[in-house]
MIDRENKOL-925914 format. One record per atom (N, C-alpha, C): atom name; residue number from 1; z, y, x. Coordinates in nm, 4 decimals. Each point is the difference from the previous one (the first is absolute). Last residue first. Example, Ala and Ser with C-alpha at 12.3 -4.5 7.8 and 13.67 -1.06 7.14 Angstrom:
BEGIN
<node><atom>N</atom><nr>2</nr><up>0.7080</up><north>-0.2250</north><east>1.2850</east></node>
<node><atom>CA</atom><nr>2</nr><up>0.0060</up><north>0.1190</north><east>0.0820</east></node>
<node><atom>C</atom><nr>2</nr><up>0.0730</up><north>0.1090</north><east>-0.0770</east></node>
<node><atom>N</atom><nr>1</nr><up>-0.0070</up><north>-0.5720</north><east>0.0290</east></node>
<node><atom>CA</atom><nr>1</nr><up>0.0000</up><north>0.1190</north><east>-0.0890</east></node>
<node><atom>C</atom><nr>1</nr><up>0.0000</up><north>0.1200</north><east>0.0900</east></node>
//
This chain:
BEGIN
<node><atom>N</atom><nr>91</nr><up>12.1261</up><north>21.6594</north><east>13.0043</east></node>
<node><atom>CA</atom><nr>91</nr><up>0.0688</up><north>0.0044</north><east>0.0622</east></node>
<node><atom>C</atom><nr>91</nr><up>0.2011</up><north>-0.0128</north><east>-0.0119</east></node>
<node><atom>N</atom><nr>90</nr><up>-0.4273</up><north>0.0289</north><east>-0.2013</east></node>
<node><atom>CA</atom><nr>90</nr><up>0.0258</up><north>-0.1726</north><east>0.0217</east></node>
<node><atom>C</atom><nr>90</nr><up>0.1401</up><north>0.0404</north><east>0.0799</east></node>
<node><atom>N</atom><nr>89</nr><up>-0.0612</up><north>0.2189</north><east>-0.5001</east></node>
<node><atom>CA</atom><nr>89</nr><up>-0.0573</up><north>0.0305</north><east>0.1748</east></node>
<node><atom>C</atom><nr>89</nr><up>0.0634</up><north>-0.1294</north><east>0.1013</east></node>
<node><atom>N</atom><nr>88</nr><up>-0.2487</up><north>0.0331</north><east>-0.5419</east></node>
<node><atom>CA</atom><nr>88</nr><up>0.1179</up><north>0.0017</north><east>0.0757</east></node>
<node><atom>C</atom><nr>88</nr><up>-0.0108</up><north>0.0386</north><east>0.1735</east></node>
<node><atom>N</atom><nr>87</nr><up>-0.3348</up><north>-0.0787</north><east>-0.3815</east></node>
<node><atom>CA</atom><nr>87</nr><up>0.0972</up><north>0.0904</north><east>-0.0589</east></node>
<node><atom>C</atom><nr>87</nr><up>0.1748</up><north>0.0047</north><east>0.0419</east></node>
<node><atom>N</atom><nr>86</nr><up>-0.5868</up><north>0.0135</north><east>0.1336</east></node>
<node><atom>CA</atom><nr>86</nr><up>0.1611</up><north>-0.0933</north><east>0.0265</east></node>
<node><atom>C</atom><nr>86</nr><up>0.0503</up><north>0.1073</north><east>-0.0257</east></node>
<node><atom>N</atom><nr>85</nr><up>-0.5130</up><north>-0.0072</north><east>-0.1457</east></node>
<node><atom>CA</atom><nr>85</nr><up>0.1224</up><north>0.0706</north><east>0.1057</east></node>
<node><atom>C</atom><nr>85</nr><up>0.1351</up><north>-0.0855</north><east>-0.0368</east></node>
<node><atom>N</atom><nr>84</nr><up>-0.5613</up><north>-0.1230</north><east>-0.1024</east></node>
<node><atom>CA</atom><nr>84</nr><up>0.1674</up><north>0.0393</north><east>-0.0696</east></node>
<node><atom>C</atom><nr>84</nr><up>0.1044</up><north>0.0127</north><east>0.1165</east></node>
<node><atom>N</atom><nr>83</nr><up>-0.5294</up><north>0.0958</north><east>0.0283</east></node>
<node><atom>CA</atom><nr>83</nr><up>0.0315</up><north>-0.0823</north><east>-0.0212</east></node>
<node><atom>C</atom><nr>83</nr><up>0.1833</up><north>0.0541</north><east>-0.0232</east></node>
<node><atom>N</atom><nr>82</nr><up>-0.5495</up><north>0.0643</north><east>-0.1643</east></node>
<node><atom>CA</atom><nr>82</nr><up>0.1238</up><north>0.1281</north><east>0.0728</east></node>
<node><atom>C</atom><nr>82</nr><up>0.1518</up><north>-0.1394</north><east>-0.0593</east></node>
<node><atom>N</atom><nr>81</nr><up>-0.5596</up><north>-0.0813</north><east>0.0552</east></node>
<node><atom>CA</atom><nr>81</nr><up>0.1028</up><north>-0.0383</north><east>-0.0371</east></node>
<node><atom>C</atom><nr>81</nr><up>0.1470</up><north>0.0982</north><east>0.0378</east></node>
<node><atom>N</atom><nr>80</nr><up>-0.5748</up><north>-0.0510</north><east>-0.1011</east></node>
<node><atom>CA</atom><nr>80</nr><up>0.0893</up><north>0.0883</north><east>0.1121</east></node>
<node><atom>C</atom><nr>80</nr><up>0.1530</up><north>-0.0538</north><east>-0.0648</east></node>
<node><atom>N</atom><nr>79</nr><up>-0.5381</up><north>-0.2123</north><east>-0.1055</east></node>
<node><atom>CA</atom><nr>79</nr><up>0.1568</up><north>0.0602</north><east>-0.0234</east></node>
<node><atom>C</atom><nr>79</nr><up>0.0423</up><north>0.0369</north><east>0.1025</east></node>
<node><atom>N</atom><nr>78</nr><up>-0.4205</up><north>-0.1822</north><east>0.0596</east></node>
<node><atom>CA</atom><nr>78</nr><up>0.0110</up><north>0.0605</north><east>-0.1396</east></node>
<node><atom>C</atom><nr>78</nr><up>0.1252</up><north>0.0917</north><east>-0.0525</east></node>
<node><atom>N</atom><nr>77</nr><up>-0.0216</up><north>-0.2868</north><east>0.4199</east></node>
<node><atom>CA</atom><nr>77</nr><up>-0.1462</up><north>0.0609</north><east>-0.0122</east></node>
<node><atom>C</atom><nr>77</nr><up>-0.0131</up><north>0.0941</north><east>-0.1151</east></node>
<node><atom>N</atom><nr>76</nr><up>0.3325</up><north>-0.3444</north><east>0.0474</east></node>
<node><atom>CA</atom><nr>76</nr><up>0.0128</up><north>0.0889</north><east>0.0490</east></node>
<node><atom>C</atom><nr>76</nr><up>-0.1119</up><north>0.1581</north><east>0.0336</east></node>
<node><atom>N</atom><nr>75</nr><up>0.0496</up><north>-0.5131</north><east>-0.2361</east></node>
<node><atom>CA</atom><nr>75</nr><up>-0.0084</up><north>0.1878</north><east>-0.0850</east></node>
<node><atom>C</atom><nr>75</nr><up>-0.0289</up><north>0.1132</north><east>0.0862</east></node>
<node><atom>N</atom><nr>74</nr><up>0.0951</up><north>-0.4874</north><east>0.1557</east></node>
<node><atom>CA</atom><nr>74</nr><up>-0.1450</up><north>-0.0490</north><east>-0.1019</east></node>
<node><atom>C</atom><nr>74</nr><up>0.0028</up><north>0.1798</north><east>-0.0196</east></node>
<node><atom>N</atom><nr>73</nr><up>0.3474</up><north>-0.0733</north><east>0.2826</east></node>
<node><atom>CA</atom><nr>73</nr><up>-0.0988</up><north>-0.0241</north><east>0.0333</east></node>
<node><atom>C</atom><nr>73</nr><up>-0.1505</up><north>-0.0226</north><east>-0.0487</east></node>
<node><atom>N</atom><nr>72</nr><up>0.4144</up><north>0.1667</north><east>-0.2008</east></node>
<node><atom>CA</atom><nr>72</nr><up>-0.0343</up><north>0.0719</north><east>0.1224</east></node>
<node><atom>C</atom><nr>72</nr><up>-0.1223</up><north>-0.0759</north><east>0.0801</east></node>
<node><atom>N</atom><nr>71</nr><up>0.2239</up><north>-0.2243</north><east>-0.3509</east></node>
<node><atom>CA</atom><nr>71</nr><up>-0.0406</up><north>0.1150</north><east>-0.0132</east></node>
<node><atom>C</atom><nr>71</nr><up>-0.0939</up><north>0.0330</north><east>0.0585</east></node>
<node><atom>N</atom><nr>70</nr><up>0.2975</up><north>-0.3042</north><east>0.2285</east></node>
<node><atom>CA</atom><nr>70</nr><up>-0.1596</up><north>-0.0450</north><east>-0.1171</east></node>
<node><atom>C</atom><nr>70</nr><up>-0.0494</up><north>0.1528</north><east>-0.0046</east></node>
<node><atom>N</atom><nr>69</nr><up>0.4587</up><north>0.1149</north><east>0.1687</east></node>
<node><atom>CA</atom><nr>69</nr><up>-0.1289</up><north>-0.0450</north><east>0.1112</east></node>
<node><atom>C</atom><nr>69</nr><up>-0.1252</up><north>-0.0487</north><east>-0.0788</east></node>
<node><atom>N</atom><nr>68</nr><up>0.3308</up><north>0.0404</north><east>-0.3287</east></node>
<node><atom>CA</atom><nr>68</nr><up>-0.0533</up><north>0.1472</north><east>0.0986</east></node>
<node><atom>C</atom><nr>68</nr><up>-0.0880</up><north>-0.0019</north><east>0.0615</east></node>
<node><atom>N</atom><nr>67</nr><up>0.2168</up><north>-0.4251</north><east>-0.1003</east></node>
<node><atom>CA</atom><nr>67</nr><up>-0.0837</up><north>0.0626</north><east>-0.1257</east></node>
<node><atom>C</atom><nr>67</nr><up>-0.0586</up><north>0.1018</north><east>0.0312</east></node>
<node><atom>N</atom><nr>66</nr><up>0.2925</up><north>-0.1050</north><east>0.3019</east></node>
<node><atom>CA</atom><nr>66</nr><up>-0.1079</up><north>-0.0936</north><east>0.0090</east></node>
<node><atom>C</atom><nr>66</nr><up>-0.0852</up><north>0.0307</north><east>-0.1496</east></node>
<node><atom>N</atom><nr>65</nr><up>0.4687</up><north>0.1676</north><east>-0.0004</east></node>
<node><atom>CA</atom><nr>65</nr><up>-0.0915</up><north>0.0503</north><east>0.1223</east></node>
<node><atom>C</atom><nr>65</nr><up>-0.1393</up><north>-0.0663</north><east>0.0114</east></node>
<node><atom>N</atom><nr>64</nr><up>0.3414</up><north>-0.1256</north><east>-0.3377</east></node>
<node><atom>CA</atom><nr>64</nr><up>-0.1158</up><north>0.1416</north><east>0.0180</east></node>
<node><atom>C</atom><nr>64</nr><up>-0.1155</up><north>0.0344</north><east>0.0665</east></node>
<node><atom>N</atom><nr>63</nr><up>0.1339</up><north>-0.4925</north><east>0.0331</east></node>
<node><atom>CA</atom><nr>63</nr><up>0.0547</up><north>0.0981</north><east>-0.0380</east></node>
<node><atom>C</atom><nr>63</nr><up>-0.0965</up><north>0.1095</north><east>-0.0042</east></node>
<node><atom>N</atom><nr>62</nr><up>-0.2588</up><north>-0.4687</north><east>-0.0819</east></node>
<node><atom>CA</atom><nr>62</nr><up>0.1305</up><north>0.0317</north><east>0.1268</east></node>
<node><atom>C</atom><nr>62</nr><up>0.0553</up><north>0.1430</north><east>-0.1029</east></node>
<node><atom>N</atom><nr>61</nr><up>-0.3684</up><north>-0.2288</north><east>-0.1525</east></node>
<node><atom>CA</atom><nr>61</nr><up>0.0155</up><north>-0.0893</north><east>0.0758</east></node>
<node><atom>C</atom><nr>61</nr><up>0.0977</up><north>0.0469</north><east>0.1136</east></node>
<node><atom>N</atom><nr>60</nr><up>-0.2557</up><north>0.2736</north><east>-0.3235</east></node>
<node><atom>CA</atom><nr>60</nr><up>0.1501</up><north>-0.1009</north><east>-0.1081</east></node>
<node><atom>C</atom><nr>60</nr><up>0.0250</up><north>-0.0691</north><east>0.1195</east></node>
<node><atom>N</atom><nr>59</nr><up>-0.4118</up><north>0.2335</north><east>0.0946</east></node>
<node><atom>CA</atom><nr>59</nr><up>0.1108</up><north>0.0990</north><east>-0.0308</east></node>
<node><atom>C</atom><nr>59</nr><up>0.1279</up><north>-0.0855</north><east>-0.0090</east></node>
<node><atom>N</atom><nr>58</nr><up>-0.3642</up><north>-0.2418</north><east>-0.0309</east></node>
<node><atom>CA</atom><nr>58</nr><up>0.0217</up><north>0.0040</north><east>0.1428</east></node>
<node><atom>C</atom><nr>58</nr><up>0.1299</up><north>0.0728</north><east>0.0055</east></node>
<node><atom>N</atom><nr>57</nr><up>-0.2103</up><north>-0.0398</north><east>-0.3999</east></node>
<node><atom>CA</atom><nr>57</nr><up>0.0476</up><north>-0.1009</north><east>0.0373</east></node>
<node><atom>C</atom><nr>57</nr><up>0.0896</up><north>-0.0062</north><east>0.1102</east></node>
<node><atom>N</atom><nr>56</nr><up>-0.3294</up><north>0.3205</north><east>-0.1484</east></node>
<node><atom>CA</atom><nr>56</nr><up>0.1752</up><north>0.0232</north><east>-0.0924</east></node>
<node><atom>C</atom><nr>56</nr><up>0.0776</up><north>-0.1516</north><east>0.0562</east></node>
<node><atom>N</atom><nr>55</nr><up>-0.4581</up><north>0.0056</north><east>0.1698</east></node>
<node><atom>CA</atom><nr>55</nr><up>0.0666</up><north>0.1096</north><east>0.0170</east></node>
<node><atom>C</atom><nr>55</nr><up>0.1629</up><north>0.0046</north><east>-0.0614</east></node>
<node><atom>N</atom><nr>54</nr><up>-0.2816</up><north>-0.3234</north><east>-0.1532</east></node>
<node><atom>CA</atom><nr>54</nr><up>0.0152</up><north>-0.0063</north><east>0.1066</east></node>
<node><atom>C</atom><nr>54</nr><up>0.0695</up><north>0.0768</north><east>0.0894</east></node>
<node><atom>N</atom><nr>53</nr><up>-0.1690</up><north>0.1011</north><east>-0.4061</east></node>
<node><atom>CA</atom><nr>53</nr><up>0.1022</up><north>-0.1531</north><east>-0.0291</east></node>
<node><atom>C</atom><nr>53</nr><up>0.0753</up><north>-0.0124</north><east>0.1580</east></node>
<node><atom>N</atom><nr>52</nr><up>-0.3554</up><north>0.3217</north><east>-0.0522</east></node>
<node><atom>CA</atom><nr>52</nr><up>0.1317</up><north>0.0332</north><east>-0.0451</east></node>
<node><atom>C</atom><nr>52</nr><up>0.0857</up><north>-0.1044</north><east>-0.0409</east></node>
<node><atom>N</atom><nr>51</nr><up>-0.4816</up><north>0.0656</north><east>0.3293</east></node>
<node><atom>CA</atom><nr>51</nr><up>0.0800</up><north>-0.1260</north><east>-0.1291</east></node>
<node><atom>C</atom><nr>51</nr><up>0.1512</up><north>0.0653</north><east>-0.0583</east></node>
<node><atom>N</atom><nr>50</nr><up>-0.4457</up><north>0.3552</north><east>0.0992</east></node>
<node><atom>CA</atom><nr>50</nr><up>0.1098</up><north>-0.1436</north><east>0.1181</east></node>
<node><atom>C</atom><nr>50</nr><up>0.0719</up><north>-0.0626</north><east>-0.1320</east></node>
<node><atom>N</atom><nr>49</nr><up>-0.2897</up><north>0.4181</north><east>-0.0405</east></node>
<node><atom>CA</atom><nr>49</nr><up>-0.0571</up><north>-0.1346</north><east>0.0088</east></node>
<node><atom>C</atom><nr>49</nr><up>0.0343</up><north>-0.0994</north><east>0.1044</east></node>
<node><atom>N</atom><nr>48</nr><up>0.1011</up><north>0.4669</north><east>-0.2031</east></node>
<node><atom>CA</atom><nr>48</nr><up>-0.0175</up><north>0.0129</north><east>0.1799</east></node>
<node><atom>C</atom><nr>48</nr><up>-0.0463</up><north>-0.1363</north><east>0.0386</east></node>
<node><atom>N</atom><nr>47</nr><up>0.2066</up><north>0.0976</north><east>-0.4411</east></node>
<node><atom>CA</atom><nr>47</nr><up>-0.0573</up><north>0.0846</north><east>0.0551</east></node>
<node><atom>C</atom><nr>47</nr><up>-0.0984</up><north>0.0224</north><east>0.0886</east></node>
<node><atom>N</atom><nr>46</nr><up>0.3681</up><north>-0.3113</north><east>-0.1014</east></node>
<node><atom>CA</atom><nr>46</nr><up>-0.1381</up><north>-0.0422</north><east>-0.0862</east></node>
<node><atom>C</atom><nr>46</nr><up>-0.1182</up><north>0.1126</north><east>0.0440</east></node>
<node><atom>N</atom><nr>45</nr><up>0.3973</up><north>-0.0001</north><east>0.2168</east></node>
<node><atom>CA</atom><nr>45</nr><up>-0.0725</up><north>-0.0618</north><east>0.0809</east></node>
<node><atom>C</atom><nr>45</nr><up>-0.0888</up><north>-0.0222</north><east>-0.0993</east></node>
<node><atom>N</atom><nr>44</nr><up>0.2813</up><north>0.2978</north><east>-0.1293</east></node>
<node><atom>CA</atom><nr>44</nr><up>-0.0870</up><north>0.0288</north><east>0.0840</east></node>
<node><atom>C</atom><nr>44</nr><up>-0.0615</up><north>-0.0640</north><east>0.0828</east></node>
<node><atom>N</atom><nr>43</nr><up>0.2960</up><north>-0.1093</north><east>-0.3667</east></node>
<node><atom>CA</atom><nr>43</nr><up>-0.0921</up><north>0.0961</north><east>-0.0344</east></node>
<node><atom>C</atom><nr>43</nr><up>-0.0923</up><north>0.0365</north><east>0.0888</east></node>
<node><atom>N</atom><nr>42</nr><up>0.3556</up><north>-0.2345</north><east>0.1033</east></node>
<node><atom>CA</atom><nr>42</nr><up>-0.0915</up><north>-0.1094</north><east>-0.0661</east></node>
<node><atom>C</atom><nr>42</nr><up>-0.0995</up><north>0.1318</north><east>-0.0630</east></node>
<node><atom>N</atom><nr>41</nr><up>0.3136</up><north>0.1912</north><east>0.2722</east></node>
<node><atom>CA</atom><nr>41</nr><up>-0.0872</up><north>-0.0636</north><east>0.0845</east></node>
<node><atom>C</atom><nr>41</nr><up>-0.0645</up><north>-0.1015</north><east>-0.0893</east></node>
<node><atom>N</atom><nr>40</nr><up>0.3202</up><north>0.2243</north><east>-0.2159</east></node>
<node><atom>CA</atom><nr>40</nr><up>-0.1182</up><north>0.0877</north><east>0.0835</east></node>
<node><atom>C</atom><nr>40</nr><up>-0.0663</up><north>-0.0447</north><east>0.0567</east></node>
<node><atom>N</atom><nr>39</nr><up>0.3683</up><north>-0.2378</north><east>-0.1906</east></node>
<node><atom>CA</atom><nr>39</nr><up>-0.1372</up><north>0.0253</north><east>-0.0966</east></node>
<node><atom>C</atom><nr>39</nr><up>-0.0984</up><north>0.0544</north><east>0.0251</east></node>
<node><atom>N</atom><nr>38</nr><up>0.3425</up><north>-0.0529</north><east>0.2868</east></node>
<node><atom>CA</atom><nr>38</nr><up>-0.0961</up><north>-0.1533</north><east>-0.0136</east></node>
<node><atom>C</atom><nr>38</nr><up>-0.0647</up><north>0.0389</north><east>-0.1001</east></node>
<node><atom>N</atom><nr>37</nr><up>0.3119</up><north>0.3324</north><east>0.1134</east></node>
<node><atom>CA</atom><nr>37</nr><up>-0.0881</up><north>-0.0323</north><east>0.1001</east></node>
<node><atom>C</atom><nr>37</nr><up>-0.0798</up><north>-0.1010</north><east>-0.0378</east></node>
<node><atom>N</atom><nr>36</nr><up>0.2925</up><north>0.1013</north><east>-0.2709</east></node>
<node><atom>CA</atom><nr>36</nr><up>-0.0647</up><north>0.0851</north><east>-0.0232</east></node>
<node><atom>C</atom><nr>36</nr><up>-0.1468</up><north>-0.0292</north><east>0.1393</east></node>
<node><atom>N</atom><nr>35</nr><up>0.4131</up><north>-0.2784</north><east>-0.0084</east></node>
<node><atom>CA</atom><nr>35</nr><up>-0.1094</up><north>-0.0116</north><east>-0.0928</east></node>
<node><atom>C</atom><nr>35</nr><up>-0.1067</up><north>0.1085</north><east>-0.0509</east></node>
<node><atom>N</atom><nr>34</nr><up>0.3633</up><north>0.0662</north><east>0.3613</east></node>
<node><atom>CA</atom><nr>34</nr><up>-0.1274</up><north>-0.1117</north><east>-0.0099</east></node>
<node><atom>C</atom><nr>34</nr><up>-0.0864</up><north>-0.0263</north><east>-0.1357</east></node>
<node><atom>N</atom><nr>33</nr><up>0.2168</up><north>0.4842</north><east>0.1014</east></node>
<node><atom>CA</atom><nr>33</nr><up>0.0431</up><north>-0.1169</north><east>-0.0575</east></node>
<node><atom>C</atom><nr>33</nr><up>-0.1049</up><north>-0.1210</north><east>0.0341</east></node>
<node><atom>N</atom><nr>32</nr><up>-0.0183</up><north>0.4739</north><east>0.0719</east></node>
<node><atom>CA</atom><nr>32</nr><up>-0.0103</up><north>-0.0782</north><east>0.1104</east></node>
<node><atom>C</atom><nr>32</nr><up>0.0323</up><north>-0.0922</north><east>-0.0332</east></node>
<node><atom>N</atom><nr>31</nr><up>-0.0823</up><north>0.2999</north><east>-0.2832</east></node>
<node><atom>CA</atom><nr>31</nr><up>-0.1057</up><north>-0.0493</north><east>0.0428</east></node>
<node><atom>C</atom><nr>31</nr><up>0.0608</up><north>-0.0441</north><east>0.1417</east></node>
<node><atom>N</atom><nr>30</nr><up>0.3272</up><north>0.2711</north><east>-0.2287</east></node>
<node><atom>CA</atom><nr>30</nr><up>-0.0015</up><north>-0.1618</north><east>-0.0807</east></node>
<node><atom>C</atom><nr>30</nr><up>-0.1782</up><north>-0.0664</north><east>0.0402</east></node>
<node><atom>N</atom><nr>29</nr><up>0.2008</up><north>0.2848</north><east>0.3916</east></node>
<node><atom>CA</atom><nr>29</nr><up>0.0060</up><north>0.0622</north><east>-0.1832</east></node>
<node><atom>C</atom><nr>29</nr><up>-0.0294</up><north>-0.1319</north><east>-0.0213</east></node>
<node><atom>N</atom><nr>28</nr><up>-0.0827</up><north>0.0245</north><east>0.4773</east></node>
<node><atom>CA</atom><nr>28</nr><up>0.1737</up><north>0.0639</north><east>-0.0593</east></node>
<node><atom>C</atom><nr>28</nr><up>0.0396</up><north>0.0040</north><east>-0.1378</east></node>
<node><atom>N</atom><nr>27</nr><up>-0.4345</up><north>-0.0959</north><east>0.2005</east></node>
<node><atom>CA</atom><nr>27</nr><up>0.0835</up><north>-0.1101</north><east>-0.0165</east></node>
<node><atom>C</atom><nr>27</nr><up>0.1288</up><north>0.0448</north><east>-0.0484</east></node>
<node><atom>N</atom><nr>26</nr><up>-0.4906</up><north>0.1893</north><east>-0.0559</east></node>
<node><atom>CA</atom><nr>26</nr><up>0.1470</up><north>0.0984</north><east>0.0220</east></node>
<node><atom>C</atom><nr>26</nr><up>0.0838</up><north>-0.1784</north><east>0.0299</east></node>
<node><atom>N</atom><nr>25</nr><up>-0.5254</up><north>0.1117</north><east>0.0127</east></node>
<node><atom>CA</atom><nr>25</nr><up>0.0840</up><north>-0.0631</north><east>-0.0680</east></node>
<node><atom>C</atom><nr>25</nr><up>0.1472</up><north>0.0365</north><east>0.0852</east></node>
<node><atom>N</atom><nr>24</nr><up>-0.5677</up><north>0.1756</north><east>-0.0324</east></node>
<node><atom>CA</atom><nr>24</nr><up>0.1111</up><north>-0.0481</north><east>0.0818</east></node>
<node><atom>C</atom><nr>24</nr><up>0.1410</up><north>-0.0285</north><east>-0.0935</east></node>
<node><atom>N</atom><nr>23</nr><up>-0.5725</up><north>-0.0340</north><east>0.0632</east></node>
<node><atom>CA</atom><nr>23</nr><up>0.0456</up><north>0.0955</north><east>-0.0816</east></node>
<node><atom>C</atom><nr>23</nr><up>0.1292</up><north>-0.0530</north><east>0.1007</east></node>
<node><atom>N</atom><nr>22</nr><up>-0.5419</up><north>0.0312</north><east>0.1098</east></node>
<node><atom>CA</atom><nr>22</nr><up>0.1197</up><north>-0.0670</north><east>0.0123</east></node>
<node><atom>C</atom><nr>22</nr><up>0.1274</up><north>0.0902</north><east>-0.0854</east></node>
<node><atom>N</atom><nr>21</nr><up>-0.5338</up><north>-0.0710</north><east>-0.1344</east></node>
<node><atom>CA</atom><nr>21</nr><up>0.0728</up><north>0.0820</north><east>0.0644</east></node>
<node><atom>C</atom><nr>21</nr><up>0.1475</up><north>-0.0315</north><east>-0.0240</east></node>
<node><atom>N</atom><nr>20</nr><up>-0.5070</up><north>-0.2167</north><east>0.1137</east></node>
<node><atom>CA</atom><nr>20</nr><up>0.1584</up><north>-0.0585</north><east>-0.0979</east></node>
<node><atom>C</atom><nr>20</nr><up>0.0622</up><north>0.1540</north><east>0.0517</east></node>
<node><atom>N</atom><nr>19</nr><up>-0.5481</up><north>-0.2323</north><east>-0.0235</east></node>
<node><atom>CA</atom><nr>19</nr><up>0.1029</up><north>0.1351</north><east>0.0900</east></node>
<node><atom>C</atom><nr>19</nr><up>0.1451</up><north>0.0046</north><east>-0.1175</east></node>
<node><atom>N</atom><nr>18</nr><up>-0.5475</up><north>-0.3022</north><east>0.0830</east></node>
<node><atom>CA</atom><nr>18</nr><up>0.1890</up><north>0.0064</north><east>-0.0410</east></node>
<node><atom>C</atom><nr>18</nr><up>0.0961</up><north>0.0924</north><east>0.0686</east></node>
<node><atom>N</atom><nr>17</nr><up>-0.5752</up><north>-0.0942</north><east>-0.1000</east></node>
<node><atom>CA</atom><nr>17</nr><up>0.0994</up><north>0.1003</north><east>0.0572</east></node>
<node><atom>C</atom><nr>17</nr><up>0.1282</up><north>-0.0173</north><east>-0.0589</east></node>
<node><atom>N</atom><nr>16</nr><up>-0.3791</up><north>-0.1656</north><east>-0.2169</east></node>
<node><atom>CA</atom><nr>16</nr><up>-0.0308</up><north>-0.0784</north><east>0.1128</east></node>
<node><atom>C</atom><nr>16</nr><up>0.1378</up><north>0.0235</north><east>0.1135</east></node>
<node><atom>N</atom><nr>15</nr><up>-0.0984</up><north>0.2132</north><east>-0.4399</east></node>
<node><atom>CA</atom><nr>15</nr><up>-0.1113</up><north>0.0772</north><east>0.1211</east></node>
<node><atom>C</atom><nr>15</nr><up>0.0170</up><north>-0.1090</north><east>0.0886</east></node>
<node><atom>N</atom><nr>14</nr><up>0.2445</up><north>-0.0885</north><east>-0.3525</east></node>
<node><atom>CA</atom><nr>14</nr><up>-0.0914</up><north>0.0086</north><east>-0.0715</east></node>
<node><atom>C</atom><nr>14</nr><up>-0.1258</up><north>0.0531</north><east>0.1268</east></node>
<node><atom>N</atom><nr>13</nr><up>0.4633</up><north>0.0121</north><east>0.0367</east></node>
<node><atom>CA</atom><nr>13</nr><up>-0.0469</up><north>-0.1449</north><east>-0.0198</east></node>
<node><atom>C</atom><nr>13</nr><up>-0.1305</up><north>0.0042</north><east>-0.0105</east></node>
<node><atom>N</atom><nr>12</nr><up>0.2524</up><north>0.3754</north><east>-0.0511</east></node>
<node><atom>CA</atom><nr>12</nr><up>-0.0221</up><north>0.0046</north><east>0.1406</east></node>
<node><atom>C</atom><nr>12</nr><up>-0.0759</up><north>-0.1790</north><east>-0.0001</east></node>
<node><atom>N</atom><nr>11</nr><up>0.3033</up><north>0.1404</north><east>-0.3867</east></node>
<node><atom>CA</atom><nr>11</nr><up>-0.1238</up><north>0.0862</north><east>0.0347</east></node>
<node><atom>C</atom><nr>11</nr><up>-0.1190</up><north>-0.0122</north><east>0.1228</east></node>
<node><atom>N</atom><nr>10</nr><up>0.3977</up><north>-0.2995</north><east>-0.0695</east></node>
<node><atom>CA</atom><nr>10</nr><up>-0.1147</up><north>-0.0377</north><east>-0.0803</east></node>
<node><atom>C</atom><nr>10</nr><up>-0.1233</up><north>0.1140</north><east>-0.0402</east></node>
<node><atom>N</atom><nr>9</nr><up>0.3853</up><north>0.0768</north><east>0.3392</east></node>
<node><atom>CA</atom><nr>9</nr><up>-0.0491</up><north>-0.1174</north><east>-0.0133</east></node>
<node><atom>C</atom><nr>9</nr><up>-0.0722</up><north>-0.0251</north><east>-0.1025</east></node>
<node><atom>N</atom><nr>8</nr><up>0.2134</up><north>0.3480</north><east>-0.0016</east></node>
<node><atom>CA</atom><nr>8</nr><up>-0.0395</up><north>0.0179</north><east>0.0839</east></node>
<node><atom>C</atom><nr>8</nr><up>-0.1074</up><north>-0.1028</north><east>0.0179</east></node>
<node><atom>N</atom><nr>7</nr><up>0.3092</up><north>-0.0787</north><east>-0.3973</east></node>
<node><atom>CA</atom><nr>7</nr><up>-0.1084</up><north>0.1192</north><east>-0.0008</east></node>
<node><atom>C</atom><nr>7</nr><up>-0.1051</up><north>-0.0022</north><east>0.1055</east></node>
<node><atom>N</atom><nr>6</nr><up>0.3856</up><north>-0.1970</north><east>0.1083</east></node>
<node><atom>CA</atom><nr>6</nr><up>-0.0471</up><north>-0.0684</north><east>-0.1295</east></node>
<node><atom>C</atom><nr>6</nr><up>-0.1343</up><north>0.0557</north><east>-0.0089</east></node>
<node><atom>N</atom><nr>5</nr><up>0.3339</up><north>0.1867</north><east>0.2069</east></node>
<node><atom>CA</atom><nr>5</nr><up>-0.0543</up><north>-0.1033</north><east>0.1306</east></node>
<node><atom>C</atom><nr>5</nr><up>-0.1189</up><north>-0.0366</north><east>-0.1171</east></node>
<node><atom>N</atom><nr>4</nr><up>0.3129</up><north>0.2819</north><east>-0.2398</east></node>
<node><atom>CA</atom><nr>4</nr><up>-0.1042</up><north>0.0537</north><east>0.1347</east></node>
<node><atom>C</atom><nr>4</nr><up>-0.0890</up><north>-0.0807</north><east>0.0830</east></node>
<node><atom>N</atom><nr>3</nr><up>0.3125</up><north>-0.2013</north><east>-0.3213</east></node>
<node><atom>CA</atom><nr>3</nr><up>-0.0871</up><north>0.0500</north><east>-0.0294</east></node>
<node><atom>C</atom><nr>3</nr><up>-0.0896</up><north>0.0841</north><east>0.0703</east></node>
<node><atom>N</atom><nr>2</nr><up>0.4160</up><north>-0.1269</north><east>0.1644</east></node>
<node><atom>CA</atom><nr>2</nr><up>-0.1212</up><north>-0.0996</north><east>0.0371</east></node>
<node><atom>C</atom><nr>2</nr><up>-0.1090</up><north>0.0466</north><east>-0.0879</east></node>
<node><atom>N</atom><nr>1</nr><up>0.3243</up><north>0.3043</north><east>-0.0607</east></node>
<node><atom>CA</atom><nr>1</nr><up>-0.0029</up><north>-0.0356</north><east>0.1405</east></node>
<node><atom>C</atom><nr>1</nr><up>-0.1090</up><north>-0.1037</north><east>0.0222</east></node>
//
């Protein structure tokens, strides 16, 4: 999965030309686990030349949800997120 990004990116480096092809992440399966998330994103802000200290930081600074939202805002561009269905009815 990030190996793709990986690749994309350091092939494409070389022409001046950054072209990322976006991949997508299942939250429902054991890749929606936070920590799976914070490794992804320290992988991909080294990637993409942002501070991953910083990033994974921000993530940790509230609940799920707000980890998501980070994410989503530094990745979203890159990732497609298929998000987790309730496993109850509100009703």
């Amino acid at each position: 999965m990030c190996g793709e990004l990986d690749t994309m990116v350091q092939s494409t480096r070389k022409e001046k030309t950054i072209k990322y092809k976006k991949f997508t992440i299942d939250l429902n399966g054991p890749e929606g686990n936070a920590y799976f998330l914070i490794g992804i994103a320290r992988n991909l802000a080294k990637q993409l030349g942002q501070d991953a200290d910083r990033v994974t930081n921000e993530m940790q600074q509230g609940d799920y949800d707000h980890l998501l939202t980070v994410f989503k805002g530094h990745f979203g561009e890159h990732v497609d997120l298929i998000e987790r269905r309730k496993e109850y009815d509100d009703t």
